[in-house]
C-alpha positions in Angstrom: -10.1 10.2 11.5 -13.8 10.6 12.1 -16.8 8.9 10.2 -20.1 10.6 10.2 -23.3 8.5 10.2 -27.3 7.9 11.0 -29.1 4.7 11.7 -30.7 3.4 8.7 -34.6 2.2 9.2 -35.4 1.5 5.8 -33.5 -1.6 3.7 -33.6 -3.7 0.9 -33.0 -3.0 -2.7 -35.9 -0.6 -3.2 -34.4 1.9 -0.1 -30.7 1.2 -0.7 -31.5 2.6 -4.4 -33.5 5.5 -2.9 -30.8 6.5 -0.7 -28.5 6.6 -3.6 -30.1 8.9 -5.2 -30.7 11.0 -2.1 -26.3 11.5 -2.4 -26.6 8.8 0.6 -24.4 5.6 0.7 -25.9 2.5 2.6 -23.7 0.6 5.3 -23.3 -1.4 8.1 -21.4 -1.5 11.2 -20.4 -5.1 12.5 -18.4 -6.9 15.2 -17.6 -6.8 19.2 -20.5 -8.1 20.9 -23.4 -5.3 19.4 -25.7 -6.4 16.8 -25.2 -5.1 13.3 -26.4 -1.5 12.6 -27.6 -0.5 9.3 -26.4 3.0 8.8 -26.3 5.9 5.9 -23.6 8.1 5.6 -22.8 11.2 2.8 -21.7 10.3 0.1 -19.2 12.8 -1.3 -17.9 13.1 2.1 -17.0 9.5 2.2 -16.2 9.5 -1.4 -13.1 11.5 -0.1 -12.2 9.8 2.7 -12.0 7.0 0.2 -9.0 8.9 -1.6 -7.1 9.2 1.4 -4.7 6.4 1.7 -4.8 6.4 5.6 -8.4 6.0 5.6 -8.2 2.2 4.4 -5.3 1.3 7.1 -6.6 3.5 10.4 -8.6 3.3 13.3 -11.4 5.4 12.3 -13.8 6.7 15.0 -17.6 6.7 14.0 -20.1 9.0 15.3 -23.3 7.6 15.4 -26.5 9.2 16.5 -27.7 8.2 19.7 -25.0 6.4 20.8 -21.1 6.6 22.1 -18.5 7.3 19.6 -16.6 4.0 18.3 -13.6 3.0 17.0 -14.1 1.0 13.8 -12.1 -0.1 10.6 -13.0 -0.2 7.1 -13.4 -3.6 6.0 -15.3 -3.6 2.4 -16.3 -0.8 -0.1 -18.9 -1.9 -3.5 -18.1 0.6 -5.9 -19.7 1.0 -9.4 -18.6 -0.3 -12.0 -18.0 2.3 -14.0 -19.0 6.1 -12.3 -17.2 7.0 -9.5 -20.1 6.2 -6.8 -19.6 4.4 -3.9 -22.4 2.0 -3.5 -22.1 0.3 0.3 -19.4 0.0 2.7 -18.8 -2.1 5.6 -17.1 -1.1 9.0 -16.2 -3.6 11.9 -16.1 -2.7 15.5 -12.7 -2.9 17.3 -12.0 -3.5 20.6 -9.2 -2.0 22.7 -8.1 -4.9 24.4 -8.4 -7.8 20.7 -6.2 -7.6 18.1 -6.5 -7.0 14.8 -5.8 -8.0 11.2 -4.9 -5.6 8.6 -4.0 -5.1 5.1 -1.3 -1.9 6.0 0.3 -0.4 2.4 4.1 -0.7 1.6 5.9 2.9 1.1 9.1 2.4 -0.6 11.7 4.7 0.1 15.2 6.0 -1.7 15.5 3.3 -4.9 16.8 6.0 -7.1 19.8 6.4 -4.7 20.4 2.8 -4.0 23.5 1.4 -5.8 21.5 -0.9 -8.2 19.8 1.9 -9.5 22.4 4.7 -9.4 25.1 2.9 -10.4 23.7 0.1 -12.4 20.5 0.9 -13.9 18.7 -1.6 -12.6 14.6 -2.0 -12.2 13.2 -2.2 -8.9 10.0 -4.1 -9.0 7.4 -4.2 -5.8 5.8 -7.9 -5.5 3.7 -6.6 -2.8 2.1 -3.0 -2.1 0.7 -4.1 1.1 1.2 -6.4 3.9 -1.0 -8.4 6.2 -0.6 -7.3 9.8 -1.9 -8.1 13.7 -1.8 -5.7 16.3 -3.6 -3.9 18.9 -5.8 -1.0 17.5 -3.0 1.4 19.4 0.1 -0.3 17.4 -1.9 -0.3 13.8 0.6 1.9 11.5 -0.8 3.9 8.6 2.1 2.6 6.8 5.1 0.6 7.0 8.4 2.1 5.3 10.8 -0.1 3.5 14.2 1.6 2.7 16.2 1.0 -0.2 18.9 3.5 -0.4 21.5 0.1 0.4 20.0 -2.1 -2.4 22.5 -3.9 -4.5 22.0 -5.4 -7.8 20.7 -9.6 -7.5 19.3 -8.3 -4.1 15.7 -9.6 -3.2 14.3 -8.1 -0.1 11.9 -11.1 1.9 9.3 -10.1 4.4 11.1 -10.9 7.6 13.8 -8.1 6.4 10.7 -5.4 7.0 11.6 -3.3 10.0 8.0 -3.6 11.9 6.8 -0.8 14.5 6.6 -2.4 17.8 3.5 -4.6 19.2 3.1 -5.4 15.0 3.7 -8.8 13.9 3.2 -9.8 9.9 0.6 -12.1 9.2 1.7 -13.7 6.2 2.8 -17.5 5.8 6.3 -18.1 5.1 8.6 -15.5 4.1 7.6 -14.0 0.5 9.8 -11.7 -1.3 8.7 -7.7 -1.6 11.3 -6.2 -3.6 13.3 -7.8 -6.6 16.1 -6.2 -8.6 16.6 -6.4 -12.4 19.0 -5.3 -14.6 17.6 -4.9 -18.6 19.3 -7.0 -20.6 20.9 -3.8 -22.9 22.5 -2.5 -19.7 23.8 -5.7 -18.8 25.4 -6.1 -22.5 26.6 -2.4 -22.4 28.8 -2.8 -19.0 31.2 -5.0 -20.6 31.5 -2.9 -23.8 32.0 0.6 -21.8 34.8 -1.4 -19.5 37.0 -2.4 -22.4 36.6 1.1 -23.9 39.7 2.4 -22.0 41.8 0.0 -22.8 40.9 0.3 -26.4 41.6 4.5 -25.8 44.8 3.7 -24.4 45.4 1.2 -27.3 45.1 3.6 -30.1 47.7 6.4 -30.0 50.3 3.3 -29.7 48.6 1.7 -32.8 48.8 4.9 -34.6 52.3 5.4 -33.8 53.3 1.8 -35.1 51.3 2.9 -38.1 53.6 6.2 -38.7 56.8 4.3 -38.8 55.6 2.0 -41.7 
């Protein structure tokens, strides 16, 4: 994805306000071995980038005037508090050659045909949306996929389950769980009771016949 920007000459408070109001947002671009660069970008064109769920977890590549494209990621966005104005944002420099560490979202796949919630009813519930990640800038993943069309009921799913693309290692410590399985507590009572209801069925026309003969 591409990132659009000019060098900004002017900063402060006083500018960065003035910018704003311009439908600019103020930035910076950090990291390798190049000095910061204080740059100004659109803002309703980054404002939907922003929406964009790849934009966050991708190698982006900023065009900058005056100099060669570069790869960068998106490492901090100030937004308003309450209208929906972006208000600075913060890209690092990657290098081909250094990994990196990433916040890459969890897509969770096929729950409503797993066994727990087919058969059972139960309540899948995500622990984690996203996962810390290292990799080269070639291996970062948009996304990492985590199936659940096999889940059972009582099944917790742990980090080292996740099926990582290649050259992508997780970052986090220890080995946290992702995905928990529930069952409410009315489905859990209602299982027994619909089990003995064909014995019951069976029960009855023998009952009633023993009735009859009275």
């Amino acid at each position: 994805m591409k990132v659009v920007a000019t060098k900004r000459e002017l900063q402060g408070t006083g500018a960065s306000r003035r910018l704003r109001r311009a439908g600019k947002v103020p930035g910076i671009v950090y990291g390798s071995t190049a000095a910061p660069v204080a740059i100004e970008l659109d803002h309703n064109a980054l404002f939907h980038s922003l929406r964009k769920e790849s934009f966050h977890s991708s190698i982006l590549d900023l065009e900058l005037e005056g100099e060669a494209s570069a790869q960068v990621l998106l490492r901090d966005v100030q937004m308003h508090a309450f209208k929906p104005q972006v208000l600075h944002v913060d890209f690092q420099r990657v290098a081909a050659n250094e990994k990196i560490h990433v916040k890459v979202p969890l897509h969770f796949l096929n729950a409503e045909s797993s066994p727990a919630v087919k058969q059972n009813g139960a309540v899948v519930s995500h622990v984690f949306t996203e996962i810390d990640v290292t990799c080269l800038p070639k291996d970062l993943p948009e996304f990492i996929s985590v199936d659940l069309a096999a889940l059972e009921v009582g099944q917790t799913i742990h980090v080292a389950d996740l099926k990582l693309p290649e050259g992508v290692s997780v970052a986090a410590h220890g080995n946290p769980v992702v995905v928990t399985v529930t069952v409410p507590r009315g489905m859990e009572e209602a299982a027994p009771a619909a089990e003995a209801t064909p014995a019951a069925a069976a029960a009855a026309p023998a009952a009633a016949a023993a009735t009859d003969k009275k």
